[in-house]
GUKOLLUM-50014 format. One record per residue: x, y, z of N, C-alpha, C in turn; residue in three letters; residue number from 1. Coordinates in pm, 1 decimal, decimal comma. Example, Ala and Ser with C-alpha at 12.3 -4.5 7.8 and 13.67 -1.06 7.14 Angstrom:
GUKOLLUM-50014
      neast     nnorth        nup     caeast    canorth       caup      ceast     cnorth        cup     r     k
     1319,0     -569,0      780,0     1230,0     -450,0      780,0     1320,0     -330,0      780,0   ALA     1
     1285,0     -225,0      708,0     1367,0     -106,0      714,0     1290,0        3,0      787,0   SER     2
***
This chain:
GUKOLLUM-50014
      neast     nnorth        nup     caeast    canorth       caup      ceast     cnorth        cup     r     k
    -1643,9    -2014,4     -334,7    -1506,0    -2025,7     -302,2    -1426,6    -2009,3     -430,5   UNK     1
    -1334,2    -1966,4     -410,2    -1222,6    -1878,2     -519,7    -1065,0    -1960,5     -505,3   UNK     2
    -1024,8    -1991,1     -614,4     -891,6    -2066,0     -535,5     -827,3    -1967,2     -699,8   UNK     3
     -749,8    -1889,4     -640,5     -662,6    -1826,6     -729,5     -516,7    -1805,4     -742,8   UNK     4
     -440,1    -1812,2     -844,1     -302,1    -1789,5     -845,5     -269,7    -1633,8     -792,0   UNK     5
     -164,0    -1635,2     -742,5      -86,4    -1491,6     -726,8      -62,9    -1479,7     -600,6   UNK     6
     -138,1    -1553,8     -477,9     -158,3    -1480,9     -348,7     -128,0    -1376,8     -329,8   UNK     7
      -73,6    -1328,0     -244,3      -64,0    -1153,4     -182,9      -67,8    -1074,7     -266,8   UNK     8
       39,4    -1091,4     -367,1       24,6    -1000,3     -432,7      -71,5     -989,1     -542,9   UNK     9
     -203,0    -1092,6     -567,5     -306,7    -1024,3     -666,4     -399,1     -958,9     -588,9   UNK    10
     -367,1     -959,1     -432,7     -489,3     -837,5     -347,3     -404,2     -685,5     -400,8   UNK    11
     -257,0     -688,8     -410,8     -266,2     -550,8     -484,8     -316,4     -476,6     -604,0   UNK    12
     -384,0     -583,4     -739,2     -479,9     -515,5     -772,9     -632,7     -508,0     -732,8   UNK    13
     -660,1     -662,5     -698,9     -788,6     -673,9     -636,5     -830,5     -576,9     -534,1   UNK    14
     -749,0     -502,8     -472,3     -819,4     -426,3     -397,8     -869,7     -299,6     -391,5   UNK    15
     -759,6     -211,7     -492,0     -811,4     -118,6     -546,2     -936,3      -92,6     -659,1   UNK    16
     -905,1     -240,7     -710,2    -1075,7     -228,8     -817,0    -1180,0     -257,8     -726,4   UNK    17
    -1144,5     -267,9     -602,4    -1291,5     -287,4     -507,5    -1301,9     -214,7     -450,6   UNK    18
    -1200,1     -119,0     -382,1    -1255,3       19,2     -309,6    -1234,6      121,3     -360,8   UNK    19
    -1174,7      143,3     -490,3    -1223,9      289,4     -555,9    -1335,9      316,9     -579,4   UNK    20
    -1468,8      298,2     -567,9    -1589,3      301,5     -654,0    -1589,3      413,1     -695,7   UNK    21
    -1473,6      463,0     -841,9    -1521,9      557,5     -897,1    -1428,6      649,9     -899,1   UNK    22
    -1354,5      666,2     -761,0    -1274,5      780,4     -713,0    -1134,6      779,9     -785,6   UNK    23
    -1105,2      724,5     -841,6     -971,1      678,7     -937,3     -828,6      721,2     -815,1   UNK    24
     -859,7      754,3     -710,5     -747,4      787,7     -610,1     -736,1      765,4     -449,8   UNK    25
     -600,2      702,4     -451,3     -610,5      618,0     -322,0     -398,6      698,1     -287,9   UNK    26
     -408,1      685,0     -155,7     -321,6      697,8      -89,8     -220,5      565,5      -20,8   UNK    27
      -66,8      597,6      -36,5      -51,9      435,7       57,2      107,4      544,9       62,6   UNK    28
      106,5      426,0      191,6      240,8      459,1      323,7      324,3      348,8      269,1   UNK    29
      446,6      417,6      281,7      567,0      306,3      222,8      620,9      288,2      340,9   UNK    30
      610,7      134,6      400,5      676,2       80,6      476,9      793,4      -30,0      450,6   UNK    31
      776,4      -52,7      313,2      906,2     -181,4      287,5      860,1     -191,8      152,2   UNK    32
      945,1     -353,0      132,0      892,7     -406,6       24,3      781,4     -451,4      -14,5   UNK    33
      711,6     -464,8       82,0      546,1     -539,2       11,1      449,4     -384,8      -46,1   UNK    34
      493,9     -281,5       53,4      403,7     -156,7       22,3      476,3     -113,0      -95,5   UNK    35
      626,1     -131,9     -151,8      648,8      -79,4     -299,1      617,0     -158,2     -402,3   UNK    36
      588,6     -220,7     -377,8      556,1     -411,6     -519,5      370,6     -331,9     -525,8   UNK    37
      281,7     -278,4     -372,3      109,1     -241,0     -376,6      186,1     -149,0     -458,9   UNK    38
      216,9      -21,8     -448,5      236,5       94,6     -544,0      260,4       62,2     -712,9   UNK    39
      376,1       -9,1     -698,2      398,3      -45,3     -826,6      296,5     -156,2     -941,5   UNK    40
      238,2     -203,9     -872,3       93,3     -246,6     -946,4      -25,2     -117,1     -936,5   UNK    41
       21,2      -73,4     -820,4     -137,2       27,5     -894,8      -82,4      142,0     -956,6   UNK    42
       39,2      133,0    -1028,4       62,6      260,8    -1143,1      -29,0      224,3    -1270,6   UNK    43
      -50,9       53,0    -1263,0      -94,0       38,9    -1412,8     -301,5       51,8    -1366,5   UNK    44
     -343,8       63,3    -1257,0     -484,1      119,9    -1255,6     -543,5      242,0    -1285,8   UNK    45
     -440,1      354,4    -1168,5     -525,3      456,7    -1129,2     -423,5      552,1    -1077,8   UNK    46
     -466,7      637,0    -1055,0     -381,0      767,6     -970,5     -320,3      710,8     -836,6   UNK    47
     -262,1      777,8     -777,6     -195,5      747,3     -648,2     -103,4      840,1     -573,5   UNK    48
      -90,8      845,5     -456,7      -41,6      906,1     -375,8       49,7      882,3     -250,0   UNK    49
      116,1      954,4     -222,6      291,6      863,0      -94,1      216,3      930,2      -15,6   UNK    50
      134,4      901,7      110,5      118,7      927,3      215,0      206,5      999,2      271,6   UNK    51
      297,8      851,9      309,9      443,2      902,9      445,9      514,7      764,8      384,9   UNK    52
      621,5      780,1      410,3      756,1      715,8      376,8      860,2      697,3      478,3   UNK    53
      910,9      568,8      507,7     1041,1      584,7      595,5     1162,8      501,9      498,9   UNK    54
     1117,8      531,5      404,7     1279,1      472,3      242,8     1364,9      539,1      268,1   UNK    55
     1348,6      663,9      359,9     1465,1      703,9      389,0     1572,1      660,7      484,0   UNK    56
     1524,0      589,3      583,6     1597,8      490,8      657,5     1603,7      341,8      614,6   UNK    57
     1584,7      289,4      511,2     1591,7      175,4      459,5     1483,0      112,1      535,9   UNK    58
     1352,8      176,8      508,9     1225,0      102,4      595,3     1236,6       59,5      740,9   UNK    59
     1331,7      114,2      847,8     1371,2       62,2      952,8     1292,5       78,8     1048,1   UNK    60
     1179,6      201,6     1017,8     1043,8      282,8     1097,6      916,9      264,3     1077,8   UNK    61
      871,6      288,4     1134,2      650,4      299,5     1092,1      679,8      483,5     1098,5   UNK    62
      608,9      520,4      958,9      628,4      666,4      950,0      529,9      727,7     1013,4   UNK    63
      513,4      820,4     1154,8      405,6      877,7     1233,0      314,2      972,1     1091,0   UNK    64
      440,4     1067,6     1071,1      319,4     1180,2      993,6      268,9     1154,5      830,5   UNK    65
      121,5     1087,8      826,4       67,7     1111,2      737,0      -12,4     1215,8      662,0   UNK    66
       35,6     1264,7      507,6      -44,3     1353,2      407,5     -136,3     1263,8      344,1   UNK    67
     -255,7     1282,1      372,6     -346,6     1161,5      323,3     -424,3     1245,2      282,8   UNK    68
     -484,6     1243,5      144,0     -554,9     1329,3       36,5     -752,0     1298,0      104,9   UNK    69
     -790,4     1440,1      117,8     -926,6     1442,0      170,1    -1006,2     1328,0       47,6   UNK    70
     -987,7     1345,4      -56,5    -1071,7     1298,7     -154,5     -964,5     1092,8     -202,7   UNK    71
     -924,0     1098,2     -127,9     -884,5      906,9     -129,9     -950,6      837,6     -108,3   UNK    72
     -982,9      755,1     -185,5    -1070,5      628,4     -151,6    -1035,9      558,8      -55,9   UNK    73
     -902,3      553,7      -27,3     -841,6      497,0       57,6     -714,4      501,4       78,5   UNK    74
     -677,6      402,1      213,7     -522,9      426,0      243,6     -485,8      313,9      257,1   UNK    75
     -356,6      271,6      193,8     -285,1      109,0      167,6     -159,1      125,8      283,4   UNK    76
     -186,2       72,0      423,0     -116,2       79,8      521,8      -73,0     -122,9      528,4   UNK    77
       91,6     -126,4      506,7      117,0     -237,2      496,2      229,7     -253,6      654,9   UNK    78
      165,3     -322,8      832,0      219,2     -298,3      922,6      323,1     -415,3      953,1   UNK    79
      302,7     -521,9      825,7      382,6     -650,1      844,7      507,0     -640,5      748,4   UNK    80
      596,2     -618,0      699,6      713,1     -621,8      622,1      758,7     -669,4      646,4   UNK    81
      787,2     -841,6      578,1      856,0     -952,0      657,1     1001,5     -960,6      564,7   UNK    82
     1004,8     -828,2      399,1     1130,2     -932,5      403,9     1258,9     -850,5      433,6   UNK    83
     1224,1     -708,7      517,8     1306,8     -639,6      632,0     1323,4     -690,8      744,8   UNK    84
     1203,0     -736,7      770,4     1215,3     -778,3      899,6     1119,2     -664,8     1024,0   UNK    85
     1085,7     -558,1      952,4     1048,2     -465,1     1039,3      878,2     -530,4     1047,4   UNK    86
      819,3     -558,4     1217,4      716,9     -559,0     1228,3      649,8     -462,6     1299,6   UNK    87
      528,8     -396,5     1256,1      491,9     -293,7     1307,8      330,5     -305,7     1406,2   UNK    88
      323,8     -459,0     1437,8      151,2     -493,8     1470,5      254,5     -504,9     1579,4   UNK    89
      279,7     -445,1     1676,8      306,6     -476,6     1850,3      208,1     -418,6     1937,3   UNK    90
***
């Protein structure tokens, strides 16, 4: 058992040092503020990539069309944005 400072936001680095193994590149969807705070910590890891974005409506959407890179370790899909208000788990 692990009792650590930071909550939520130290899974935004913790998680990329656990699922890149190697691949130095991961993809993530901007849904609000919690998915720009994941981005903005993993500038100081590794490469990265904007999926899909709805910043253009002031996060008011879940963005349908994703560009998600064949070679990503992964994709940082954040469906709860509580401090918009937009919830996207219905």
């Amino acid at each position: 058992m692990l009792f650590l400072q930071g909550g939520a936001t130290l899974q935004f680095a913790q998680v990329p040092m656990n699922l890149l193994r190697g691949k130095g590149k991961a993809d993530y969807v901007l849904t609000g503020e919690w998915s720009k705070k994941a981005v903005k910590k993993r500038r100081a890891i590794a490469m990265f990539g904007i999926a899909a974005s709805s910043e253009d409506r002031n996060f008011t959407y879940a963005p349908k069309q994703w560009k998600v890179r064949p070679d990503a370790a992964y994709v940082h899909y954040c469906s709860n944005e509580t401090i918009v208000g937009l919830n996207i788990m219905k």
